[in-house]
C-alpha positions in Angstrom: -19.7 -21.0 -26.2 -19.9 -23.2 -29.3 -23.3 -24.5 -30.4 -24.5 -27.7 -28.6 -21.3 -27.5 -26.0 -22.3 -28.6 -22.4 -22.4 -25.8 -20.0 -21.6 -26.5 -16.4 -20.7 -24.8 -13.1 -17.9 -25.7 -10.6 -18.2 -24.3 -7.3 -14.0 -24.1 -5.5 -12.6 -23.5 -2.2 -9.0 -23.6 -2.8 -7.1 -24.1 0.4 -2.8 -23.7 1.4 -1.0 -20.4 0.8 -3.3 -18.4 -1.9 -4.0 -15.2 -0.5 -1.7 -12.6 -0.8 -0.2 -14.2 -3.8 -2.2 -12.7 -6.7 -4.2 -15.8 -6.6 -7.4 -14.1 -7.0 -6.3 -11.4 -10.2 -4.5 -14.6 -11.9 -8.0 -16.9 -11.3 -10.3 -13.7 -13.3 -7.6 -13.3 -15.7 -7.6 -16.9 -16.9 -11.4 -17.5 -17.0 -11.9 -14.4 -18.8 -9.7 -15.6 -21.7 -11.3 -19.0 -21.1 -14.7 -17.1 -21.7 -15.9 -18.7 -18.4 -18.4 -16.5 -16.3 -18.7 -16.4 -12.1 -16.6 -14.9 -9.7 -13.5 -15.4 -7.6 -12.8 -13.9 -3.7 -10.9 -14.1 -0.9 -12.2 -15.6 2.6 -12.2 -15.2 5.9 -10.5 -18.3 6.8 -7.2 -17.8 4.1 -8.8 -19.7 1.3 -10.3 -18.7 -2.3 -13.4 -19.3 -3.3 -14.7 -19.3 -6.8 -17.7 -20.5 -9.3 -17.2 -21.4 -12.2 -19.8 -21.4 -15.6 -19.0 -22.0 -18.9 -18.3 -25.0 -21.4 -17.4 -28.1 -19.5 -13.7 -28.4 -21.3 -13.0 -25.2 -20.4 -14.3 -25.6 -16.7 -12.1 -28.3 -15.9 -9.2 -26.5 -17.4 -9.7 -23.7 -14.8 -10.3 -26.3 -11.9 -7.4 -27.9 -13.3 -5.4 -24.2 -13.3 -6.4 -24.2 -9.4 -4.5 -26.9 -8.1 -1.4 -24.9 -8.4 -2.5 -21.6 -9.4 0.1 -18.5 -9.5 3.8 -19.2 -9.5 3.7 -17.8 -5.8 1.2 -19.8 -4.4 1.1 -23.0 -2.5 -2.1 -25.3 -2.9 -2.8 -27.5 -0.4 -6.1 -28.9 -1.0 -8.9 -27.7 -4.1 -12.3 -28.9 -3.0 -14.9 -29.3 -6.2 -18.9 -28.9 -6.0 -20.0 -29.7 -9.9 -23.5 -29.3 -11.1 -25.3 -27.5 -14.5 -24.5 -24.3 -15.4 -27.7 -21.7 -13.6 -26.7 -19.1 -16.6 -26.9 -16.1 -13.8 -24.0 -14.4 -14.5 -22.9 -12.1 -17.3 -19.0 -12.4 -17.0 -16.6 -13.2 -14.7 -15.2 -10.6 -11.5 -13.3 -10.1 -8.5 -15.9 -10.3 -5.1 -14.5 -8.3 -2.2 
């Protein structure tokens, strides 16, 4: 992250047709190359959650990324908890 950027966090449940649909691998692909650190799963329910840490542009580009994800998926609603980055994680993974 470049010097005196503003690190944040944005905590996602993305709702619609996102499981089965590579939503998850595209999500950890993308924040890796957006150097972004957290973790993306699958729940119970059908949705994806995720958190989100990083610099804020590059936060709310991912966010952003989420409203329509992969070419396959159909997002129906994206629900956004911001608040300051807690620094607690070391990159950015698939939870199962």
């Amino acid at each position: 992250m470049a010097e005196g950027a503003e690190a944040i966090r944005a905590e996602v449940v993305v709702s619609g047709r996102v499981q089965g649909v590579w939503f998850r691998g595209t999500t950890c692909q993308m924040a890796r190359e957006l150097d972004l650190t957290g973790w993306v799963r699958n729940r119970p329910d059908g949705k994806v959650a995720a958190v989100f840490e990083g610099e804020a542009s590059r936060v709310r580009r991912m966010v952003s990324w989420c409203h329509h994800g992969p070419r396959l998926a159909q997002v129906e609603s994206v629900e956004v908890c911001w608040g300051r980055a807690t620094g607690e994680f070391m990159d950015f993974n698939m939870r199962y």
